[in-house]
C-alpha positions as CSV (number, residue, x, y, z in Angstrom):
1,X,-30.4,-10.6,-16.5
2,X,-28.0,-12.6,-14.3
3,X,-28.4,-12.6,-10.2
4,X,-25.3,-10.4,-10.1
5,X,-26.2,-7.9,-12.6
6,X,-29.7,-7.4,-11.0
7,X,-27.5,-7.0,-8.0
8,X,-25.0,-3.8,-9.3
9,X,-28.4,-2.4,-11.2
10,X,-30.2,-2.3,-7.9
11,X,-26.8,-0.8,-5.7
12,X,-26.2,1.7,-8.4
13,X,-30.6,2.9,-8.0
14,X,-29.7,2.5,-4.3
15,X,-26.4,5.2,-4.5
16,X,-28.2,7.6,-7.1
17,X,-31.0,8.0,-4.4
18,X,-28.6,8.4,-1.4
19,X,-29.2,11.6,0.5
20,X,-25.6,11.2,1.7
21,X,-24.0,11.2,-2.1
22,X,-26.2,14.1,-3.0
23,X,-24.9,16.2,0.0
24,X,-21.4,14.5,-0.4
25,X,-21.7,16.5,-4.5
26,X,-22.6,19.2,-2.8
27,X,-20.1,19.6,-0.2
28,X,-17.4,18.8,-2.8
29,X,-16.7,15.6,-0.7
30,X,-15.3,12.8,-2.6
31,X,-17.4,10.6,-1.7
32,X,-20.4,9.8,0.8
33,X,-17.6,8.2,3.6
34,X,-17.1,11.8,4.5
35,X,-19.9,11.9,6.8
36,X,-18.9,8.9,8.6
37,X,-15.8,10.6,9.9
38,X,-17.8,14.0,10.8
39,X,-20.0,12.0,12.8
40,X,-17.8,9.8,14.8
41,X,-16.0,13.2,15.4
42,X,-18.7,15.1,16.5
43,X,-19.5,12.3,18.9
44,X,-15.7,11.6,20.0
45,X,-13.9,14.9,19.1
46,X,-10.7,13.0,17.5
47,X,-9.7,16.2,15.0
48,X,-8.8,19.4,16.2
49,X,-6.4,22.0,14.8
50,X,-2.4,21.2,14.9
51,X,-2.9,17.1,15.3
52,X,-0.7,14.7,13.4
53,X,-2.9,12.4,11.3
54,X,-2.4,9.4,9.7
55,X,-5.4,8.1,6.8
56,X,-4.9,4.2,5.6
57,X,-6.8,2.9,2.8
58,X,-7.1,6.7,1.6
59,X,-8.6,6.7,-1.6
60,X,-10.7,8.3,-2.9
61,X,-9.7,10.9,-0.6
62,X,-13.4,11.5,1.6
63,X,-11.3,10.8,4.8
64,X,-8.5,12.7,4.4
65,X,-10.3,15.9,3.3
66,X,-12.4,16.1,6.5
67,X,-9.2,15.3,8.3
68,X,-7.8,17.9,7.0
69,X,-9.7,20.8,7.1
70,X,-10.3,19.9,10.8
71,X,-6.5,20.2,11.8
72,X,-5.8,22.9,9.5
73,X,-2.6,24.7,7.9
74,X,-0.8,23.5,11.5
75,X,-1.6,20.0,11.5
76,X,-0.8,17.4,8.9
77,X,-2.4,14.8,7.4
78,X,-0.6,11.6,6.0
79,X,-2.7,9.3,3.7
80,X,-1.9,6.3,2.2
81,X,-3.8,3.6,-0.7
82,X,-2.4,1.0,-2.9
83,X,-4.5,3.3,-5.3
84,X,-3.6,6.5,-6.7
85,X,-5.6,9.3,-5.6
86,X,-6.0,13.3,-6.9
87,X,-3.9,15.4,-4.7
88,X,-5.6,17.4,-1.4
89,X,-4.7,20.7,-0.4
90,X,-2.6,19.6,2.9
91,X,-2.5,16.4,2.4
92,X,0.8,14.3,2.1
93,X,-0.4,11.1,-0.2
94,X,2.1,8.2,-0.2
95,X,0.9,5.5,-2.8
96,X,1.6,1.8,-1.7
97,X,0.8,-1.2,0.4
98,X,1.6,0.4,4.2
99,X,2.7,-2.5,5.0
100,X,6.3,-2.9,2.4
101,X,8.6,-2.0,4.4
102,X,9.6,1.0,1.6
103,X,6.2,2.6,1.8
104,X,6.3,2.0,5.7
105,X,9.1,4.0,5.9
106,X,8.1,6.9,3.7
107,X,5.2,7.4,6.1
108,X,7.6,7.4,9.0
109,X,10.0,9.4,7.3
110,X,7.3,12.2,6.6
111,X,6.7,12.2,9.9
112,X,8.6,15.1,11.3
113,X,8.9,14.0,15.5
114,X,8.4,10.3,14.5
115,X,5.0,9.8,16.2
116,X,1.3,10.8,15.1
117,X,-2.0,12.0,17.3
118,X,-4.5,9.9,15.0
119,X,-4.8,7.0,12.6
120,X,-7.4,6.2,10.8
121,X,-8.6,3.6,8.7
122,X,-11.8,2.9,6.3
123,X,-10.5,0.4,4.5
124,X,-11.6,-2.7,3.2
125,X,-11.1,-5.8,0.9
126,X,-12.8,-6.4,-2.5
127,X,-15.9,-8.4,-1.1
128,X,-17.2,-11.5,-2.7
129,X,-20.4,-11.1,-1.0
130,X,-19.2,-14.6,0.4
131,X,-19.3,-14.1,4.4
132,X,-16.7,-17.0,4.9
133,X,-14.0,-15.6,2.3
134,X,-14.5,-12.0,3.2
135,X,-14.3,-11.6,7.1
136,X,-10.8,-13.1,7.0
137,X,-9.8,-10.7,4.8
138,X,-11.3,-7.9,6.3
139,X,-9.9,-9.1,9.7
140,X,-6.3,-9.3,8.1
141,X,-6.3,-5.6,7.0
142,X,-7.8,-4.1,10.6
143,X,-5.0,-6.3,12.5
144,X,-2.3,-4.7,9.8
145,X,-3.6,-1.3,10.7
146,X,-3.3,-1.5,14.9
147,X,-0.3,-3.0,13.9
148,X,0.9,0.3,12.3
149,X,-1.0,2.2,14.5
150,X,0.8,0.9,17.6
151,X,4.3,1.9,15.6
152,X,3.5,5.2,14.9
153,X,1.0,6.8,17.6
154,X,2.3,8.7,20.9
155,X,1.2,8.0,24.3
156,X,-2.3,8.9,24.4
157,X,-3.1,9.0,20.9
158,X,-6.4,7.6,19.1
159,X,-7.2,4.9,16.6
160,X,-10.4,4.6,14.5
161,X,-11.0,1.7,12.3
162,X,-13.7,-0.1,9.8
163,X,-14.8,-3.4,11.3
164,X,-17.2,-6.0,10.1
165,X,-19.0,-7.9,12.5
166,X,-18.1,-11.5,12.3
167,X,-16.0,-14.7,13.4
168,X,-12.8,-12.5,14.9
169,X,-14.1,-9.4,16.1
170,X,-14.3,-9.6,19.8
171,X,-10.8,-11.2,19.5
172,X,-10.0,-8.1,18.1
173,X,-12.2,-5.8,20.6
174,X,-9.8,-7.5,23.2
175,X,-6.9,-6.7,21.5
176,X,-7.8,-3.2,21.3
177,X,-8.6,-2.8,25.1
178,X,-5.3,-4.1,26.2
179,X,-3.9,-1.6,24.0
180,X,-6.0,2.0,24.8
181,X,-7.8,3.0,27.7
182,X,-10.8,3.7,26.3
183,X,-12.9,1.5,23.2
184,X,-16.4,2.6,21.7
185,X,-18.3,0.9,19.0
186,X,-19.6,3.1,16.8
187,X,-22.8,3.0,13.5
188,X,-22.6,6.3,12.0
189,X,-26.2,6.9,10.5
190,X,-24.4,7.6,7.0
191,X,-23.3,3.6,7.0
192,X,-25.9,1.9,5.3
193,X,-28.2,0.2,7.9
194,X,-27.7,-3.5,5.9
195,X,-24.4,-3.1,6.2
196,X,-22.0,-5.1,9.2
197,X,-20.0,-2.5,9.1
198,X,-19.3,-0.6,12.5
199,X,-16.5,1.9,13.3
200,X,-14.2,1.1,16.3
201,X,-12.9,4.0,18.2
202,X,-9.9,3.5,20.5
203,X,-8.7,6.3,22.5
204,X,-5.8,6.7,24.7
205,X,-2.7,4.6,23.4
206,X,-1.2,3.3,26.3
207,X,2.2,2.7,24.6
């Protein structure tokens, strides 16, 4: 059996066993990523009923569920994924890379006053498992997502965002600060401890 097979044999025994993809069947949650969000949320209170909400790197839709039950029938949710996802109840999908200027513009246009309350992003590349190939990748895609963020959030509004610790991060923590008041690292306890994966959340767009 190769390295890399004994690799995807040992992740797949890994997720089977996961308490968070049990409860995720459960709960109906599309995948185990839900209880990232509800976490950071019950720590930072970002979703609330009647906000504006905008998911990158959507699929396979665990985000945007919890973001939308949370904001309810008078908020919106806006996700987006190069991948197709299965519909949501309340949630406007909008399949494409974010940033083509065509499917940038169908996210603005669904926007109804222009400007959103939250954006938030769990994306990330296809790893190699190659550190020097994959941070730069991963750094690419959170840069393109404060990018949109800062196009489409009012004063005031918040940003939460995947991040991989690694060559480019505090350049990017200080990129953040200069744009929002307030910036908090977070490890939700449903991210796999091996992981270098740590959520950012920004609040307080100072426009």
């Amino acid at each position: 059996m190769s390295t890399r097979s004994k690799s995807s044999q040992k992740w797949l025994q890994e997720h089977n066993r996961d308490h968070y993809v049990k409860q995720a069947q459960q709960d109906g949650y599309r995948s185990r990523a839900s209880y990232k969000l509800l976490e950071i949320n019950q720590k930072d209170r970002l979703l609330y009923p009647g906000l504006v909400v905008v998911d990158l790197g959507a699929a396979p839709g665990g985000w945007s569920q919890v973001a939308a039950k949370l904001v309810g029938p008078k908020g919106k949710v806006i996700a987006s994924d190069i991948l197709d996802m299965d519909s949501i109840v309340d949630v406007n999908f909008i399949l494409g890379d974010f940033t083509d200027p065509v499917v940038l513009q169908r996210i603005l246009g669904s926007l109804e006053k222009g400007l959103v309350d939250l954006v938030i992003s769990d994306m990330a590349p296809n790893m190699s498992g190659m550190k020097g190939i994959d941070q730069p990748k991963v750094m690419y895609l959170i840069e393109l997502a404060l990018d949109l963020a800062t196009q489409v959030l009012k004063p005031g509004g918040n940003f939460v965002v995947k991040v991989f610790h690694g060559e480019g991060f505090d350049q990017f923590m200080f990129e953040l600060k200069k744009r929002f008041k307030r910036v908090t690292v977070r490890k939700p306890d449903a991210s796999r401890p091996r992981s270098r994966e740590v959520y950012v959340v920004a609040k307080d767009f100072k426009n």
